[in-house]
C-alpha positions as CSV (number, residue, x, y, z in Angstrom):
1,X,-24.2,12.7,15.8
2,X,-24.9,16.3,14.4
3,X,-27.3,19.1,15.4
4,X,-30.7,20.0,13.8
5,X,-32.3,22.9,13.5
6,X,-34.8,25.3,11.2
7,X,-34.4,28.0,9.3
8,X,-36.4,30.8,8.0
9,X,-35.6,33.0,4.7
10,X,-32.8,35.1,5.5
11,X,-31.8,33.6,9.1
12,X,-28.1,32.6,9.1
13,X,-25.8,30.3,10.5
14,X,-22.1,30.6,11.1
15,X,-19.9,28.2,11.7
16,X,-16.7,29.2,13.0
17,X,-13.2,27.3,14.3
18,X,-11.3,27.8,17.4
19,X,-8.4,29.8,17.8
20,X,-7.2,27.0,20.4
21,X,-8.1,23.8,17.9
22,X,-5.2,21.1,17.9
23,X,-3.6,19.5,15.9
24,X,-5.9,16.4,16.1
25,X,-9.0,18.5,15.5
26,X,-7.6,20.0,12.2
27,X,-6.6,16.8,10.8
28,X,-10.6,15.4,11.7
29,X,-12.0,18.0,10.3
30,X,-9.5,18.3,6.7
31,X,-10.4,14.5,7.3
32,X,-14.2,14.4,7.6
33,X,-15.8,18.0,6.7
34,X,-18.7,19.6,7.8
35,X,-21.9,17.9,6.4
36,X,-25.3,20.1,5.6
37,X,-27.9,17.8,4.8
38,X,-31.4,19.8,4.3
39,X,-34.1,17.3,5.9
40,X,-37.2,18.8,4.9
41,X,-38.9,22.0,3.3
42,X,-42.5,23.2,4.9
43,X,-44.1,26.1,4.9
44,X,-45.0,27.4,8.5
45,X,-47.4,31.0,9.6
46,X,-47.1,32.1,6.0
47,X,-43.0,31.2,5.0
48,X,-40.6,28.9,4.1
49,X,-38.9,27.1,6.8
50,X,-35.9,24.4,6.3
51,X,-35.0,21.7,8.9
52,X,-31.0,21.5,8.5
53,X,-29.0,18.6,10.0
54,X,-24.8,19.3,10.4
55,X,-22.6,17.4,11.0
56,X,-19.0,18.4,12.0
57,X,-16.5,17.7,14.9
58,X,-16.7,19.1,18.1
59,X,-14.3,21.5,17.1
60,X,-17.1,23.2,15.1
61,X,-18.5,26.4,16.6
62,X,-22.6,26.6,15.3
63,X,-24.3,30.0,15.6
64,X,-27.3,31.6,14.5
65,X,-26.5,34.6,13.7
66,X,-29.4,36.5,15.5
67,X,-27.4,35.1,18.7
68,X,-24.8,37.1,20.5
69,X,-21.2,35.4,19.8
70,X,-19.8,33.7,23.2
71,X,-16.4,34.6,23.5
């Protein structure tokens, strides 16, 4: 399972790790990675857009960037 979402030009994501992940969660991710398929490329109100599908463990923090951080 992963989580899909669309980007425009110059929007970001950042994917960040917790300060609390185990010992368990850092062996699944050195194990399995992060995954960043790009599932399509349209053009949507005059730009780009991508549709990107990640997959990582849970441990994974996903942000856009144009998001406030939770802390």
């Amino acid at each position: 399972m992963g989580l899909t979402l669309t980007r425009r030009e110059g929007e970001e994501l950042e994917l960040t790790f917790s300060e609390h992940m185990s010992v368990a969660e850092l062996e699944e991710l050195l194990r399995d990675g992060i995954t960043i398929a790009v599932r399509r490329i349209h053009e949507q109100h005059g730009s780009l857009q991508a549709k990107l599908h990640i997959t990582a463990p849970r441990s994974v923090n996903i942000r856009r960037t144009e998001l406030p951080a939770h802390d």
